[in-house]
MIDOSE-1310 file (N, C-alpha, C; in nm, 2 decimals, decimal comma, always signed):
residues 202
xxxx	-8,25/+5,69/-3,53/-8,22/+5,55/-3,55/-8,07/+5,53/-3,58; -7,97/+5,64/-3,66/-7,85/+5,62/-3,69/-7,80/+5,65/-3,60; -7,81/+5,73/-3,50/-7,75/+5,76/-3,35/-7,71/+5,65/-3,29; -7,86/+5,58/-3,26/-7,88/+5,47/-3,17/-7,74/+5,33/-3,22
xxxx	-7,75/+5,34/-3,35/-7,70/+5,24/-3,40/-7,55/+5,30/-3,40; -7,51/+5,43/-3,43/-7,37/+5,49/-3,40/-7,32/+5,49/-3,27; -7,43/+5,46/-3,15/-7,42/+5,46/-3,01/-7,35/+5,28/-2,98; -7,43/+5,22/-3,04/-7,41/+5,08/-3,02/-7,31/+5,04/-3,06
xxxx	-7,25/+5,12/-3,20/-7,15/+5,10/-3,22/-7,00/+5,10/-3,13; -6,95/+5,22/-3,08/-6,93/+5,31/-3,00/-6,90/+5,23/-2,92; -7,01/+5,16/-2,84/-7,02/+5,14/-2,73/-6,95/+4,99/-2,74; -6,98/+4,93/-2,81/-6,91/+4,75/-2,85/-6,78/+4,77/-2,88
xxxx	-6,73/+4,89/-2,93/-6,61/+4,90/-2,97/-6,54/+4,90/-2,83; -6,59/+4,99/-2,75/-6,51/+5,05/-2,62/-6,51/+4,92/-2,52; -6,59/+4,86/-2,58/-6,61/+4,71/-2,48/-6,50/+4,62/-2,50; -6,48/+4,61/-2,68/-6,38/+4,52/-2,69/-6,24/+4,59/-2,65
xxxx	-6,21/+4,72/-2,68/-6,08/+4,74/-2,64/-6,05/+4,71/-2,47; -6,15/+4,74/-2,39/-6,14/+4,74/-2,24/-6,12/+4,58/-2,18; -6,20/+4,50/-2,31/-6,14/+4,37/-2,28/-6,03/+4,28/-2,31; -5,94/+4,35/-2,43/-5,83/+4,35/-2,49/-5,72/+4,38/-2,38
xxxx	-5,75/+4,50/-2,34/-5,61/+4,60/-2,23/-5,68/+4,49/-2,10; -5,78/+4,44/-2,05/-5,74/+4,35/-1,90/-5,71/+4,23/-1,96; -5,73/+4,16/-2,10/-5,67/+4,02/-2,09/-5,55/+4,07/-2,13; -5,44/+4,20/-2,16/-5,31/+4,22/-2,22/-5,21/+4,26/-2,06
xxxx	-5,35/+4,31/-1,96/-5,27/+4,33/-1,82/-5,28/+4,24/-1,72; -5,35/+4,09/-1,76/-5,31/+4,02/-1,70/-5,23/+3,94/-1,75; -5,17/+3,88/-1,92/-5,07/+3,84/-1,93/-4,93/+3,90/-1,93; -4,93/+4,08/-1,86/-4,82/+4,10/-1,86/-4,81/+4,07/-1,68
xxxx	-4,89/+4,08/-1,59/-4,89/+4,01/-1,47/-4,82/+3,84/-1,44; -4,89/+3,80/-1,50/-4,83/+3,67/-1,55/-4,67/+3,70/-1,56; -4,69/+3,74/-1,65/-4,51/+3,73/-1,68/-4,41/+3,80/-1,58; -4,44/+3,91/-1,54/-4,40/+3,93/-1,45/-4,38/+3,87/-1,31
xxxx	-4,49/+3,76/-1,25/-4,50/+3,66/-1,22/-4,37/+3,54/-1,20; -4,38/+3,51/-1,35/-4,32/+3,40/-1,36/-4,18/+3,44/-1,40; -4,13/+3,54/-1,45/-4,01/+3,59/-1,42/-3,97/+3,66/-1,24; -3,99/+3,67/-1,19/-3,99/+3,72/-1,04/-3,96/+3,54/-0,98
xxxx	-4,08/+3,40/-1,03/-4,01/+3,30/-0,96/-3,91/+3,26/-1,01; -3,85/+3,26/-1,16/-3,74/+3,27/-1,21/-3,64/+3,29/-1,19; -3,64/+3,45/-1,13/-3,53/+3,51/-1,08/-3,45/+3,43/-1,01; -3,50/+3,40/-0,85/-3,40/+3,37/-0,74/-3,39/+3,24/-0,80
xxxx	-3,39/+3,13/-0,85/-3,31/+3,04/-0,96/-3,18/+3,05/-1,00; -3,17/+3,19/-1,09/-3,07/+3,18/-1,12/-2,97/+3,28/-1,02; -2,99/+3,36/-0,93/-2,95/+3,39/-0,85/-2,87/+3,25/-0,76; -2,94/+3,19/-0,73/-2,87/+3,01/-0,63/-2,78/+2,97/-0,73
xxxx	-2,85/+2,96/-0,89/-2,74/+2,90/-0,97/-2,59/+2,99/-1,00; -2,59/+3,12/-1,00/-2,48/+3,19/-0,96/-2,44/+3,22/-0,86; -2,51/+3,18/-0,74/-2,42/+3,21/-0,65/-2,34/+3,05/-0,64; -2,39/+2,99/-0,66/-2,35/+2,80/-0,64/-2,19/+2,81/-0,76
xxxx	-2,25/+2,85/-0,89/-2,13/+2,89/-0,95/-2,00/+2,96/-0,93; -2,01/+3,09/-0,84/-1,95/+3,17/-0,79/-1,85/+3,08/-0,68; -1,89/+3,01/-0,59/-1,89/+2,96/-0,48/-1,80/+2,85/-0,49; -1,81/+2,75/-0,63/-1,77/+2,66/-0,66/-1,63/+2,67/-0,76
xxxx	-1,58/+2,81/-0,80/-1,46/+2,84/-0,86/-1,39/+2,91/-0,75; -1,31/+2,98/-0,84/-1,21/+3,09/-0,76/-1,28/+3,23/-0,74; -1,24/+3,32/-0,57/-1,32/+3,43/-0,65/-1,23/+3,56/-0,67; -1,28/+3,59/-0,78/-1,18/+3,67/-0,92/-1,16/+3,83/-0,84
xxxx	-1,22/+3,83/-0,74/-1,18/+3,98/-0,64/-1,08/+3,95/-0,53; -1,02/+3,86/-0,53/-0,91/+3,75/-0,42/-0,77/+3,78/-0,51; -0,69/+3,81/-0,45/-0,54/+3,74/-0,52/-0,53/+3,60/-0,54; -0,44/+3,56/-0,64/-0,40/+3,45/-0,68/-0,34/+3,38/-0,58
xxxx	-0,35/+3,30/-0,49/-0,23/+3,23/-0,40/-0,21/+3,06/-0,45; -0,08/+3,03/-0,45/-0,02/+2,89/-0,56/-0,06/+2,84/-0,41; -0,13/+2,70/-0,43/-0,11/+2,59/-0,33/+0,01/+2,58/-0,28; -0,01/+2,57/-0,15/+0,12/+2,53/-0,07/+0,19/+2,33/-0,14
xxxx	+0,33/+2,35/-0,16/+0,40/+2,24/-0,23/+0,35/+2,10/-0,11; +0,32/+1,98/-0,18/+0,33/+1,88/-0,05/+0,47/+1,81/-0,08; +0,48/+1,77/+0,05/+0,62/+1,70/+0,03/+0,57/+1,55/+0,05; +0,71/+1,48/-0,04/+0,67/+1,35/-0,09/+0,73/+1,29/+0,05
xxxx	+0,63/+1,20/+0,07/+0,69/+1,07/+0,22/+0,77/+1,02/+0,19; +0,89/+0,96/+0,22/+1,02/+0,86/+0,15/+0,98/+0,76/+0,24; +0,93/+0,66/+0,24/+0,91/+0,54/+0,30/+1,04/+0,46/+0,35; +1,07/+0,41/+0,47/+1,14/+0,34/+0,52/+1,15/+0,23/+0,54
xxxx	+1,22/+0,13/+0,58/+1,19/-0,01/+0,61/+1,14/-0,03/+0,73; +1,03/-0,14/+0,73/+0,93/-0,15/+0,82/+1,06/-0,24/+0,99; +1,02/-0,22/+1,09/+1,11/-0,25/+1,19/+1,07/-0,39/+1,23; +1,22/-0,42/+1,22/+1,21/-0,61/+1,26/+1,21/-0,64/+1,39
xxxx	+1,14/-0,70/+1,44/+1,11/-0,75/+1,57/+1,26/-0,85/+1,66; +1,29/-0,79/+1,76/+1,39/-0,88/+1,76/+1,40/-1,03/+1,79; +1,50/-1,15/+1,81/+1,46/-1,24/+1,78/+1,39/-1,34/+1,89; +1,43/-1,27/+2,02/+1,30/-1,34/+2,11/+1,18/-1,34/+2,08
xxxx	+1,11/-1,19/+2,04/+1,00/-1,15/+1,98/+0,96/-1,28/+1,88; +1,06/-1,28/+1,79/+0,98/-1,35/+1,66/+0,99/-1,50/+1,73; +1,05/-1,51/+1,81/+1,10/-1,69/+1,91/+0,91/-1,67/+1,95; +0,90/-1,62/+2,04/+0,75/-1,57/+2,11/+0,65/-1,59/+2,01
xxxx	+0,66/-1,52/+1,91/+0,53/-1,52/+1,79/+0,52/-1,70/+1,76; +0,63/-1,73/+1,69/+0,64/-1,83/+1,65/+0,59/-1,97/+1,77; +0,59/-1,93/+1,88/+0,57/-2,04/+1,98/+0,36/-2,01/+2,02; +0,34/-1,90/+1,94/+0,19/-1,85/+1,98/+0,15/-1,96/+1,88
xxxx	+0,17/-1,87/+1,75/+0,12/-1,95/+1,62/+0,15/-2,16/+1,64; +0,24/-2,17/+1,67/+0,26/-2,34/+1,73/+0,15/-2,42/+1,74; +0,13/-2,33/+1,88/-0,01/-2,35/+1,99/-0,12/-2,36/+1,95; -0,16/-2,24/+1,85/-0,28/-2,19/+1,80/-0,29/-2,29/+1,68
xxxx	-0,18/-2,36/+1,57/-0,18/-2,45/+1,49/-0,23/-2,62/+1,60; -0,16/-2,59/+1,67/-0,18/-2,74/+1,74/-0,38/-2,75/+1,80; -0,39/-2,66/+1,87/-0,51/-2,63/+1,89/-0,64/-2,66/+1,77; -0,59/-2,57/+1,65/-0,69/-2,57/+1,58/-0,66/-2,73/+1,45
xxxx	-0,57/-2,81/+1,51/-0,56/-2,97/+1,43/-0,48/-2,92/+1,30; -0,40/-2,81/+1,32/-0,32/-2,82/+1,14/-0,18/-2,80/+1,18; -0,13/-2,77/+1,04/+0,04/-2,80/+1,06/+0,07/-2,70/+1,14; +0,21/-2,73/+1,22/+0,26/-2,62/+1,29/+0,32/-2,55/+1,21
xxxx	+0,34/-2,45/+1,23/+0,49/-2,35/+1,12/+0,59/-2,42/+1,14; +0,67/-2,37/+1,01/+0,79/-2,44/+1,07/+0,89/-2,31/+1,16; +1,02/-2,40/+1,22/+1,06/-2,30/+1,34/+1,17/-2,15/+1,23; +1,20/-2,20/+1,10/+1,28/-2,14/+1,04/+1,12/-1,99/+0,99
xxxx	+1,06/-2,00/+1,05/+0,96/-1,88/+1,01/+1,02/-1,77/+1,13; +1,13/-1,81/+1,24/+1,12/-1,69/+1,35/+1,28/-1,62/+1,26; +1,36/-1,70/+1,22/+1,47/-1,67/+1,17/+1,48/-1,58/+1,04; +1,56/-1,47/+1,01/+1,64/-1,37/+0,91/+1,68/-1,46/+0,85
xxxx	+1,73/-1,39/+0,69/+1,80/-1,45/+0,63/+1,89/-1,46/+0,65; +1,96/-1,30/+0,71/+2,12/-1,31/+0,74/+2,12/-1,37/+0,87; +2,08/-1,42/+0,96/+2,07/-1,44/+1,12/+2,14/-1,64/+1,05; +2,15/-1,68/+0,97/+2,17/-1,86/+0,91/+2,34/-1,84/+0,86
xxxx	+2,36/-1,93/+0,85/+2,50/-2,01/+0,75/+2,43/-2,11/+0,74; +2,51/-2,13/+0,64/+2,54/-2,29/+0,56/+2,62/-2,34/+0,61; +2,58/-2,47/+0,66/+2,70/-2,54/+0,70/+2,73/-2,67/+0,55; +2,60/-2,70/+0,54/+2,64/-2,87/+0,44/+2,52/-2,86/+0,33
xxxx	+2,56/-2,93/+0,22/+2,45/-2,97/+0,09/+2,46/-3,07/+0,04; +2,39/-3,15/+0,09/+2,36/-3,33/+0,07/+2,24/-3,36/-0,02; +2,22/-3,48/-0,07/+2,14/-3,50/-0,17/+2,01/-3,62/-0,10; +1,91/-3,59/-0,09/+1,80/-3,71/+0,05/+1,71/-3,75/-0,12
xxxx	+1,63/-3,87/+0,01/+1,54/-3,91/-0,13/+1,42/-3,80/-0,15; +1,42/-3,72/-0,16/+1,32/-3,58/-0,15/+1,41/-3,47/-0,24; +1,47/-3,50/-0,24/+1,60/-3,42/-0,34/+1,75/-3,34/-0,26; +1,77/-3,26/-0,30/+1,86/-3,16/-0,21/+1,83/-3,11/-0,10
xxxx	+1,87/-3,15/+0,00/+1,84/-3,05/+0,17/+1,95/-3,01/+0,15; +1,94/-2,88/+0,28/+2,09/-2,81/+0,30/+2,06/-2,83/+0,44; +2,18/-2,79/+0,50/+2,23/-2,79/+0,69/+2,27/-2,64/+0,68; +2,16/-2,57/+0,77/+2,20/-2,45/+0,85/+2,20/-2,41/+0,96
xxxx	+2,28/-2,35/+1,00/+2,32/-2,30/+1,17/+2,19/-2,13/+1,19; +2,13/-2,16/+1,29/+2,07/-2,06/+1,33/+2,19/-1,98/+1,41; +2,25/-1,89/+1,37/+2,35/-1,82/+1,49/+2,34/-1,75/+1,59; +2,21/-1,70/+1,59/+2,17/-1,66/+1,74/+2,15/-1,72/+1,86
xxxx	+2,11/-1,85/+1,78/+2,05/-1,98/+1,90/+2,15/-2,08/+1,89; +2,19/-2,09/+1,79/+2,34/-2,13/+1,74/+2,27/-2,31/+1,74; +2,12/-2,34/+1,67/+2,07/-2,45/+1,63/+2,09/-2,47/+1,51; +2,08/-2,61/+1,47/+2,07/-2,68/+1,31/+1,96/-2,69/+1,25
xxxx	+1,93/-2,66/+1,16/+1,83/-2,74/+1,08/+1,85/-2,78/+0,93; +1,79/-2,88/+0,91/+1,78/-2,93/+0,77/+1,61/-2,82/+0,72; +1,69/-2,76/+0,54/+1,59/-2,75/+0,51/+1,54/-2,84/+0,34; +1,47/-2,80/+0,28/+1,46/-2,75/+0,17/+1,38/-2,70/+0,07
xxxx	+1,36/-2,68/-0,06/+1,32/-2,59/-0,13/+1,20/-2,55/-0,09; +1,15/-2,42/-0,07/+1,02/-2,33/-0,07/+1,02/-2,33/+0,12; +1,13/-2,36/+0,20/+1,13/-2,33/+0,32/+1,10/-2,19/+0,37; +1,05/-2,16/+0,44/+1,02/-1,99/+0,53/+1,06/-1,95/+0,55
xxxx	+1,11/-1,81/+0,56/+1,17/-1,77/+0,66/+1,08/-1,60/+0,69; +1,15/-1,55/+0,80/+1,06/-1,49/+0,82/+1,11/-1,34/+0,74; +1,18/-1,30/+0,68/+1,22/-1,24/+0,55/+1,24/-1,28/+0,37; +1,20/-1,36/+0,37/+1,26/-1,45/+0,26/+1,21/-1,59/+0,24
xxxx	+1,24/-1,68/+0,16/+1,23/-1,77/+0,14/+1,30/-1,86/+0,08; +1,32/-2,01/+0,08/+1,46/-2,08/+0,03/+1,37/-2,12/-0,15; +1,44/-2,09/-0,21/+1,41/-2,10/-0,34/+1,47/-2,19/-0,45; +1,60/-2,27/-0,38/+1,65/-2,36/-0,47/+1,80/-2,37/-0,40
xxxx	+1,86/-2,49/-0,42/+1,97/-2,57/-0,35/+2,09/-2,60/-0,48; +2,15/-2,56/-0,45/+2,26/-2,54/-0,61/+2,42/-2,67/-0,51; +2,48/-2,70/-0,61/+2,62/-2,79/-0,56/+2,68/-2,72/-0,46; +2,66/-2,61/-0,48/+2,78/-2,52/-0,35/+2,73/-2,41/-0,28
xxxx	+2,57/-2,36/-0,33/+2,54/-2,25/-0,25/+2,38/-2,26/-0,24; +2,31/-2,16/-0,18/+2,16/-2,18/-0,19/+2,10/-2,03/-0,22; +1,99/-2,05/-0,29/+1,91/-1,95/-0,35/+1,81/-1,87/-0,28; +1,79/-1,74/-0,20/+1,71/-1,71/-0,18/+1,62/-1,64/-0,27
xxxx	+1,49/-1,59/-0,22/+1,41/-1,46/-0,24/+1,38/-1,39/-0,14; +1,45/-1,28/-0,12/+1,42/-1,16/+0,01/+1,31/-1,08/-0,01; +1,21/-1,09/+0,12/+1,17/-1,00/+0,07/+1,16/-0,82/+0,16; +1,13/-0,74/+0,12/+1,18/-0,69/+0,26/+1,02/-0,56/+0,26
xxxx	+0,95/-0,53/+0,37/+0,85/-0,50/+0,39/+0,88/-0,31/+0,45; +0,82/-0,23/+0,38/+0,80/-0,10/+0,39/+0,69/-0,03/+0,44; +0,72/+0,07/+0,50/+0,65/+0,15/+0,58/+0,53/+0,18/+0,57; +0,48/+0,22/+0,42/+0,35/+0,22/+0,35/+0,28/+0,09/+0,29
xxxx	+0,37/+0,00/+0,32/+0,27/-0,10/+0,28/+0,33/-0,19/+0,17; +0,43/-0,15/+0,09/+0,44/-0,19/+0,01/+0,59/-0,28/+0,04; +0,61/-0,39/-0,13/+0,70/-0,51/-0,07/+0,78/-0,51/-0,18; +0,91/-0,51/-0,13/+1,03/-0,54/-0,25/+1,08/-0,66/-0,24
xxxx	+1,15/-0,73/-0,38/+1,20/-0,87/-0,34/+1,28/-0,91/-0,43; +1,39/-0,93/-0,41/+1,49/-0,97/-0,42/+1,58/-1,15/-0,45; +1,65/-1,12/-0,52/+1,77/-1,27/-0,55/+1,89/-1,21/-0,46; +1,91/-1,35/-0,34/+2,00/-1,35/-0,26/+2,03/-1,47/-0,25
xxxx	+2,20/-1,49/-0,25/+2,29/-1,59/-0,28/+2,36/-1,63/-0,11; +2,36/-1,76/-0,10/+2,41/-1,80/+0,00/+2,52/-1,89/+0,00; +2,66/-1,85/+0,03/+2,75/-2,00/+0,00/+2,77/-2,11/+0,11; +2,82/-2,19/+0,07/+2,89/-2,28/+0,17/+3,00/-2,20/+0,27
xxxx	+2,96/-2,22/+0,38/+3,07/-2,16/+0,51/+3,18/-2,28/+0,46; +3,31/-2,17/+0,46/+3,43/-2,23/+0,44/+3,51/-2,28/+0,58; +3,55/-2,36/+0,58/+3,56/-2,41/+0,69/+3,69/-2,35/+0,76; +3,79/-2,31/+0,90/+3,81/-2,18/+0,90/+4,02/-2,26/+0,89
xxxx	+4,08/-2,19/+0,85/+4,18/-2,19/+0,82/+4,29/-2,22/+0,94; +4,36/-2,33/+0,96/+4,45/-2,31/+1,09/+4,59/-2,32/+1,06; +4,64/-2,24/+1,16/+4,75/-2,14/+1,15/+4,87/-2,33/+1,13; +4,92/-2,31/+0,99/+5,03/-2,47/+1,03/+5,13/-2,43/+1,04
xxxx	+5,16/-2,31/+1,00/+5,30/-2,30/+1,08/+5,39/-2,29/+1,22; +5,24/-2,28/+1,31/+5,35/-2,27/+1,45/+5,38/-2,47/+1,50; +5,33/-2,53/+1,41/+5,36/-2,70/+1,48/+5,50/-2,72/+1,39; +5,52/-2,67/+1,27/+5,68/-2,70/+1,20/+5,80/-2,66/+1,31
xxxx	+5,71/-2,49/+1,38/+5,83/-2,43/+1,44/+5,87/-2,48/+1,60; +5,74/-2,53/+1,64/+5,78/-2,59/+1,74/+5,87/-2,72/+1,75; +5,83/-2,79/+1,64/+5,90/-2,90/+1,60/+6,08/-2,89/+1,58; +6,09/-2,78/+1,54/+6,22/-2,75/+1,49/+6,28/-2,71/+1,62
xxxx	+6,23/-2,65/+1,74/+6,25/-2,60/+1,84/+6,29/-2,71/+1,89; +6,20/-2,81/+1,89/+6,24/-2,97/+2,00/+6,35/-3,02/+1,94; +6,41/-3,03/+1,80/+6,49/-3,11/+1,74/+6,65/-3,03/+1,77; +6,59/-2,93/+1,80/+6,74/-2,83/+1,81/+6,83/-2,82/+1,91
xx	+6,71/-2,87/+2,01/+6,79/-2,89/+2,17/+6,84/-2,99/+2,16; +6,95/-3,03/+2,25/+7,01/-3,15/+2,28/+6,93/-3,25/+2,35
């Protein structure tokens, strides 16, 4: 009877350990497992890391220098061109029922003189000579032009704002003074000398 019972013993013992070592070999399975899908994880995440810096078995090479663009002034149309533009936009104003431009939108600042500065019931107009086309017009304040704009009418000169248009896009603008054309100087000495000439002869 103590056999039997030393047998049973024995025998429940060797059962529990045999059940112990397969549920200890399959959670080392497991893990081995779940480390193995692990792995290539961080493999993608170092190579992604790797990939995304410098790589440190490369020499150092400095970026090539960029050189800075120096922007230019943008190219002015000559003044048939802007005569042309200005006769499209007219059309296309007249057509579509609104105001025409005015004609001082085809004209430079420097392309005018001043001829006169009078005083209307609207305030100060000035008189300028288009010198290419060698026309007049009356303007005044906040008139167009096609660089600039008339900005104010002073006793003896006129005020602009230039503005002048760049290559990249961008716009500078300026205070520009315009005087009264002086009217041009004639020579009074050759009418004394002639005169002296006639009185000298007999």
């Amino acid at each position: 009877m103590m056999q039997v019972k030393e047998t049973a013993r024995i025998g429940f013992t060797s059962l529990l350990l045999g059940a112990a070592m397969v549920i200890a070999s399959s959670v080392v399975a497991q893990a081995q497992e779940k480390s193995q899908e692990s792995q290539p994880e961080k493999t993608v995440l170092t190579k992604k890391s790797a990939s995304a810096g410098r790589d440190p078995f490369r020499k150092y090479e400095a970026p090539a220098p960029q050189l800075k663009r120096v922007a230019g002034q943008s190219a002015i149309p000559s003044i048939q061109e802007r005569i042309a533009q200005y006769k499209a936009q007219k059309v296309a104003a007249m057509n579509a029922r609104m105001a025409a431009p005015k004609p001082t939108t085809a004209l430079l600042l420097s392309e005018i003189q001043v001829i006169g500065i009078s005083r209307s019931p609207r305030g100060y107009a000035a008189i300028v000579e288009a010198t290419p086309i060698k026309l007049s017009y009356v303007i005044y304040p906040g008139e167009p032009f096609f660089d600039g704009q008339l900005v104010a009418i002073e006793d003896n000169r006129l005020v602009f704002r230039r503005e002048t248009v760049f290559t990249d896009g961008h716009r500078e603008r300026a205070v520009e003074y315009k005087a009264l054309r002086q009217p041009a100087q004639v020579n009074f000495m050759a009418a004394p000398a002639n005169q002296s000439v006639a009185t000298a002869t007999p």
